[in-house]
N, C-alpha and C positions, 0 to 999 in steps of 0.2 A: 241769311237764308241759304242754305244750301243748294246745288243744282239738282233735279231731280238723276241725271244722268250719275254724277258721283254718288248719291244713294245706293242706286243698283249698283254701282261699281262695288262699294265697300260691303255691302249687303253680301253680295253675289260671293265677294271673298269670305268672309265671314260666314256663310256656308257651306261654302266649298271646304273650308280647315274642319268646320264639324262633320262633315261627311266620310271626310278622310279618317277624323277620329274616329266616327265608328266600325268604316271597313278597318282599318287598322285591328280595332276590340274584338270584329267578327272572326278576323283570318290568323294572326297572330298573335297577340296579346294575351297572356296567361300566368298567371304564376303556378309552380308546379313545386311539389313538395317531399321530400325523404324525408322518414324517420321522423315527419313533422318538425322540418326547418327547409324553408326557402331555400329553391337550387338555386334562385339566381340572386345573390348577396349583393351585387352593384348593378347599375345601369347601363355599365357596359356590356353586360351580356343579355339583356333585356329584349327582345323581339318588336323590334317598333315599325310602320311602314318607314321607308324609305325614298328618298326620289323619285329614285330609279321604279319604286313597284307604283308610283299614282299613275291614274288613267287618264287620258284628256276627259275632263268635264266642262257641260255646257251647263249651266244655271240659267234659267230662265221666270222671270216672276210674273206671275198673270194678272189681269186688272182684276178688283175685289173691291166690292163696298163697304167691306167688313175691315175694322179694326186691327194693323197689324201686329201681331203676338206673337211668343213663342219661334222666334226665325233660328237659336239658337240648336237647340235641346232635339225640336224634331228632327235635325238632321241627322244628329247621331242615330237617336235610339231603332230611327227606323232601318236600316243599312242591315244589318245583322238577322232580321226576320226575313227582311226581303231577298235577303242571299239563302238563306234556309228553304225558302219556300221555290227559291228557280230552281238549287237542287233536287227539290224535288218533285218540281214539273220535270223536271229533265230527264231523271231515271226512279222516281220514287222510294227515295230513300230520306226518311224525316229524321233532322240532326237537329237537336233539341238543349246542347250544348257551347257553349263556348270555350275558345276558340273553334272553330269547324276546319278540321285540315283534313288531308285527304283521308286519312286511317281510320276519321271520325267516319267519315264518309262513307267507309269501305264495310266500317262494324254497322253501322246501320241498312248497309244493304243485303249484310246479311239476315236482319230478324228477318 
């Protein structure tokens, strides 16, 4: 039997990596194309987060009588709307693609 305590420990981790995978997909992650071939041919010049750009995260899991599911998948996919939608709470500008970098940001504040 496991300890409840290392559940959320690993759990907690195992969220956290998907989270990061999504901000990652949201902010940088893209492939981009000339002439219809891949600018970027290796991994090394691939735009991935790094260290140095993660944020302290606190994960926290709340009691539920419900069946635990899905601990993976939701963390990604949600990261990326919900970065879209503070932008624009913030200045009303809706960015409706991926990656969202600033220029994206900038063309959509102008329509």
């Amino acid at each position: 039997m496991l300890e409840p305590s290392f559940i959320r420990t690993a759990l907690g981790r195992r969220w956290r990596a998907r989270w990061l995978w999504g901000l990652g997909m949201a902010l940088q992650e893209g492939s981009e194309f000339i002439n219809g071939q891949p600018k970027d041919t290796n991994l090394d010049a691939y735009p991935v987060l790094r260290m140095a750009d993660v944020p302290e995260l606190e994960v926290e899991f709340l009691p539920s009588a419900e069946a635990p599911v899905g601990l993976g998948e939701p963390a990604t996919t949600g990261v990326a709307p919900a970065i879209g939608n503070a932008i624009f709470a913030a200045c009303g500008a809706r960015v409706r693609h991926l990656p969202i970098r600033p220029a994206t940001v900038l063309e959509a504040l102008a329509h």
